[in-house]
Structure formats: C-alpha cells, structure tokens
C-alpha positions as CSV (number, residue, x, y, z in Angstrom):
1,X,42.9,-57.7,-40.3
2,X,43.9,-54.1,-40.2
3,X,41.7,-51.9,-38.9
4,X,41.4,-47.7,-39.8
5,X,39.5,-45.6,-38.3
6,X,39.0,-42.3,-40.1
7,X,37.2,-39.6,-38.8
8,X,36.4,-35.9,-39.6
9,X,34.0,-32.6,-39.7
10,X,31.0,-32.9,-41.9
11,X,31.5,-32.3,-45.6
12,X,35.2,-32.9,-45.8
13,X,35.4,-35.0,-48.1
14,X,35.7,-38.5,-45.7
15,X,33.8,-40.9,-48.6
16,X,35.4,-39.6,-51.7
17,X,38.9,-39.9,-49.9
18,X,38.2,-43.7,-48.3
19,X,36.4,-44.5,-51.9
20,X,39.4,-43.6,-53.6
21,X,42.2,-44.9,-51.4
22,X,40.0,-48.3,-51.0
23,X,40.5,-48.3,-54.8
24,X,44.3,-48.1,-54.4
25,X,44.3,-50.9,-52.1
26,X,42.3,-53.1,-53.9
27,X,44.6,-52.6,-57.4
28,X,47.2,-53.6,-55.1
29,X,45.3,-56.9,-54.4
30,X,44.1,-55.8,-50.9
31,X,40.5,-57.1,-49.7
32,X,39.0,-53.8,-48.2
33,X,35.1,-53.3,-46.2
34,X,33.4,-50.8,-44.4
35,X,31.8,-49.4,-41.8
36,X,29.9,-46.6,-41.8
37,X,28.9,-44.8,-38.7
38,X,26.3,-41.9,-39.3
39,X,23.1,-40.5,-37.6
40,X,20.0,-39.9,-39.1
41,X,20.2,-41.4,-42.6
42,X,22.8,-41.2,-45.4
43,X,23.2,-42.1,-49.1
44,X,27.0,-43.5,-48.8
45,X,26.1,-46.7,-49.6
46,X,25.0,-46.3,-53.0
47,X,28.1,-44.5,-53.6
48,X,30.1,-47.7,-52.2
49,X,28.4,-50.2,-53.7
50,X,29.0,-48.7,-57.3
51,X,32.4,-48.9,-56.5
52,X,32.4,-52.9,-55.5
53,X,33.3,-52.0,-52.3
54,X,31.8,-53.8,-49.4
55,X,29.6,-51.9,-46.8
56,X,27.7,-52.0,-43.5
57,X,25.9,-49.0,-42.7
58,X,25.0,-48.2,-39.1
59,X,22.8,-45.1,-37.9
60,X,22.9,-43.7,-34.6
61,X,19.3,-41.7,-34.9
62,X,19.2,-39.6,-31.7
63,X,22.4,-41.1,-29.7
64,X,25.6,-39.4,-30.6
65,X,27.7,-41.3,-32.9
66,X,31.0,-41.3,-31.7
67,X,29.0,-43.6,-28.4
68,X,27.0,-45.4,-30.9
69,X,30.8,-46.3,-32.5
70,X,32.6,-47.7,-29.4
71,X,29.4,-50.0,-28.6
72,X,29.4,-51.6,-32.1
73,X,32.6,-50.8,-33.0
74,X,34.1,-54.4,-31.9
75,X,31.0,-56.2,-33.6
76,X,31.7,-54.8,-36.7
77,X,35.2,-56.2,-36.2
78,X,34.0,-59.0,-35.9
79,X,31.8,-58.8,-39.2
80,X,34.9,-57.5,-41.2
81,X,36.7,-60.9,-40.0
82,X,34.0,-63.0,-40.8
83,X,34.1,-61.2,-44.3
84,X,37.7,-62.3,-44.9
85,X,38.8,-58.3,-45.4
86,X,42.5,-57.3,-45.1
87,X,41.3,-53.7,-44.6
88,X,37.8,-53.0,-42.6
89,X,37.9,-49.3,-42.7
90,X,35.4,-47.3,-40.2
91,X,33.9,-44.0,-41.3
92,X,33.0,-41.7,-38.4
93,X,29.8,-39.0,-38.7
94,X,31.8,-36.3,-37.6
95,X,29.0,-34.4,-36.0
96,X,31.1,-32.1,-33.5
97,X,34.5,-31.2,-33.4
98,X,34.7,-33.2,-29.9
99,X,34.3,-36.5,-31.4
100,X,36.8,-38.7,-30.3
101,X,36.3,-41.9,-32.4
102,X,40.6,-43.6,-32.6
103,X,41.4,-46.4,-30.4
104,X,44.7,-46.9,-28.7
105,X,46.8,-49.6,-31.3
106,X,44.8,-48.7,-34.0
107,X,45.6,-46.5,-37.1
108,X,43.6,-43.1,-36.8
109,X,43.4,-40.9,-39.7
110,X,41.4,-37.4,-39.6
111,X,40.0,-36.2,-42.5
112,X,39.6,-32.0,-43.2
113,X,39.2,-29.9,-45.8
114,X,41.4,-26.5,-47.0
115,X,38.0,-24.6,-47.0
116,X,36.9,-25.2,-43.8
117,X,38.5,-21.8,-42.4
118,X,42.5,-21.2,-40.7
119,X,41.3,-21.2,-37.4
120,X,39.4,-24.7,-38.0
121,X,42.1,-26.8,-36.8
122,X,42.4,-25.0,-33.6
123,X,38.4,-25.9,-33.0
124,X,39.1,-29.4,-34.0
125,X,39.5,-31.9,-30.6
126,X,40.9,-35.4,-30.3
127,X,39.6,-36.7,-33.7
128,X,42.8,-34.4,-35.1
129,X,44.9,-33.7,-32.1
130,X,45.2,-37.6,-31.5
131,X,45.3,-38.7,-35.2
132,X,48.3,-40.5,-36.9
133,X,47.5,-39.3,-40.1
134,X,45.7,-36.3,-41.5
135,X,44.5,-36.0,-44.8
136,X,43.8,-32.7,-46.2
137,X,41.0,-32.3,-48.9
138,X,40.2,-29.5,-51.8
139,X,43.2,-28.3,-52.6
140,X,42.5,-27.6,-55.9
141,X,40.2,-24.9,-54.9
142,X,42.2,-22.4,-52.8
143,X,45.6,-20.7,-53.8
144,X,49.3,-22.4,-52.8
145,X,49.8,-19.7,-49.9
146,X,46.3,-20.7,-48.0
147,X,47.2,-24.6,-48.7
148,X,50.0,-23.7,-46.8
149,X,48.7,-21.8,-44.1
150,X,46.5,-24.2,-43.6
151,X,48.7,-27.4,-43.4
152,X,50.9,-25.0,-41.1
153,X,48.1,-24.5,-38.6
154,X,47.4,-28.4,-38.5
155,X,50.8,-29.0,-37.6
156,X,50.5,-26.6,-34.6
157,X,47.8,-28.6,-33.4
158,X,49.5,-32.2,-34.3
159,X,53.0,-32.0,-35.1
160,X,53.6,-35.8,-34.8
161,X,50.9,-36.5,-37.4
162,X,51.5,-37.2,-41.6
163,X,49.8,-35.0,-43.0
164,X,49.4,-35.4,-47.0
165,X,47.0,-33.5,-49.3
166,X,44.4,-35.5,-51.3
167,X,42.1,-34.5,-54.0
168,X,38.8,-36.7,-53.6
169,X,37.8,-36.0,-57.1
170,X,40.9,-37.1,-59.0
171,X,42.2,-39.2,-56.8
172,X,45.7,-37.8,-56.4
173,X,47.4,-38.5,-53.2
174,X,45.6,-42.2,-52.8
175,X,48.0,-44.3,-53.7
176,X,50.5,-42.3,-50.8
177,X,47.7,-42.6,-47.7
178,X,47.1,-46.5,-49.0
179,X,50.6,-46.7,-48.9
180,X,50.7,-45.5,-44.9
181,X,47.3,-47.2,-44.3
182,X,49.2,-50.4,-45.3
183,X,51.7,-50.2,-42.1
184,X,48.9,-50.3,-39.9
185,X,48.7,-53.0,-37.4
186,X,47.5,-56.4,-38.0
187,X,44.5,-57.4,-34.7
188,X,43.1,-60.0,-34.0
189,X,40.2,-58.5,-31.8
190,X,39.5,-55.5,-30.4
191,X,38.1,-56.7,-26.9
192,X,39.9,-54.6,-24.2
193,X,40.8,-52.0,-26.0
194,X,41.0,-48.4,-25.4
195,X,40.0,-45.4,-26.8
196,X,42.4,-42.5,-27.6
197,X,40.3,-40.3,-25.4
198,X,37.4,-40.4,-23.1
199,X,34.1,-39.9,-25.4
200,X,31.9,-36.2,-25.4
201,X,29.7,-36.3,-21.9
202,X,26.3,-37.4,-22.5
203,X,24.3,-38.1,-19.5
204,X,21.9,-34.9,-18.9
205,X,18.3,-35.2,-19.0
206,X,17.9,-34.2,-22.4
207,X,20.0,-36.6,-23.0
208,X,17.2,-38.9,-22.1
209,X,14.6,-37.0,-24.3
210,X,13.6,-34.1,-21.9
211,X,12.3,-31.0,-24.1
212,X,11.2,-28.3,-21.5
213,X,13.5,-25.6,-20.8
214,X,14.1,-24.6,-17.5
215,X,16.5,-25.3,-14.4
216,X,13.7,-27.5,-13.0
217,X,14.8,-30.1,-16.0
218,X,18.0,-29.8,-16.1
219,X,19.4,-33.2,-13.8
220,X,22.7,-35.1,-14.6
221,X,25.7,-33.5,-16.2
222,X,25.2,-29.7,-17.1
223,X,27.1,-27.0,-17.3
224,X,26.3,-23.7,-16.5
225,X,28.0,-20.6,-18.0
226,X,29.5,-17.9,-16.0
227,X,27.8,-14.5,-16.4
C-alpha cells in the first residue's frame, strides 16, 4: 500500500485537493482511503463519504495533532491494509506552522494556498520545508504576477520540492499530483520508522491542563523571552 501524507495551514484547501485527486486515482482504477487527523471536531466526513471515498476520522481534542498522528499513525496503516486500499492517504490538522507530520520513506505533500500572504512560506516549518511535493491552491483568485511571486517564494524555502498549482473547485491539476502520488513507495508497515523531523515540544505544565498564570506554574519545558 502506498502511503501520503499531506499536510498544510488551515483553510488551504487540503480536502477539496485530496477529494479531487482521490477521484483521479480511482478513474484510473486505484483503491484510495483516508485518514483524517483533526482536533476538536470536523465535518470532512460527510464531504468524503458523498464522494464514495473511504474514511476514518480521528480527533485529537486537547493533545496537539501532529503527536496524536505519529501514535496512531501506524494503526491506521494497519486499517488501510486491512481495507485492501492501494492509496491510504493521511490528512493532517494543520494547526501551526511547526507541524511536522512526513515520515522518512514516505511521500509528503504540503498543501497552501496563493492567498495566504508572500511572506507565508517563510513562516511555514518542516510540514513545507521537508515536503516532496507542494501543491498550491486558489489560483484562480489572485493575478498571474502574485501566482508567481508566490510559487517563487516557495521555492526559496524548498527548491527540491514539485510544486504544481491546483484548483480544488474544478479540479484542474488532479490528474498531474495523482500522477506523482502514484510513484510513491509501496510499505509494507510502518513499524520503525522515522519522522522527517522531531515533533513541536509539548511537555510544560499547561501541557498537562495547568490554567493559572504565573512563574510558580510554569514547570517542564518553557521558554522565556528576552526583554
């Protein structure tokens, strides 16, 4: 089974684009699930199921998603196996640009949008910087010069990455990443793997529920600013 992890801010566009590139695959007479990683609730499902496309949701509630992905990510393997999918496809949250949700051997694709700002790609961390593809949404909405711009400043921050321009809506540019997703790497199992790069820190006390404010709370991992 090949597995695709695709990750990105929030709002970019990640379900339209997986909805419509799962739909090229599956034309092409491709089995495709998956996995969707989120936090406190999320609607996806209806908008998979309408499309006959197979779908485990997953909700982190309070524990940051990109953790909540690399403890279940090699059950939901597992699941996509037992399913008999070609594809299992895993959608990231996306909460912060320090999510780091690609693993080592594994086809990583980033997901962001033209509206999203110039300097955006420069905020972005390893969920971009680390990605083997990068798929760049709404298009249709800005001028040719800021499209450019844009896909100019992602490939300052990635040079080694594809980058190709998708229109969620339409669907144009689909067939082109299912064409790239289709290279990926056939695994058997994901046990001993690694991820791309270490996980955002989450071991301070308000990590573990603390809600007063104050240095006499503040144990584990905390950084202070410099004033």
């Amino acid at each position: 089974m090949k597995l695709i992890t695709v990750a990105g801010p929030p709002a970019a566009g990640k379900t339209s684009v997986i909805i419509k590139v799962a739909g090229a695959l599956q034309a092409a007479g491709k089995t495709v699930g998956v996995i969707k990683f989120d936090c406190l609730s999320t609607q996806d499902k209806e908008l998979y199921d309408k499309k006959n496309i197979p779908v485990k949701i997953g909700l982190s509630g309070n524990l940051c998603p990109d953790h909540f992905f690399a403890i279940n990510i090699e059950d939901a393997f597992a699941w996509g196996q037992g399913q008999g999918f070609e594809f299992l496809i895993s959608e990231s949250a996306g909460l912060c640009n320090r999510c780091a949700p690609h693993i080592r051997g594994v086809t990583a694709v980033c997901i962001i949008d033209n509206l999203s700002g110039i300097h955006t790609p420069q905020k972005v961390g390893p969920m971009l910087k680390l990605a083997d593809m990068i798929i760049i949404t709404k298009g249709d909405i800005v001028s040719q010069a800021e499209r450019e711009v844009f896909a100019f400043r992602v490939r300052q921050v990635n040079p080694g990455a594809v980058i190709l321009p998708v229109n969620g809506l339409t669907g144009q540019g689909a067939y082109e990443a299912g064409t790239f997703w289709n290279k990926a790497e056939d695994r058997d199992t994901l046990s001993g793997c690694r991820l791309r790069f270490s996980l955002p820190a989450a071991t301070c006390s308000y990590c573990l529920g603390q809600t007063q404010i104050g240095d006499n709370y503040q144990m584990g991992n905390v950084r202070k600013m410099v004033w």
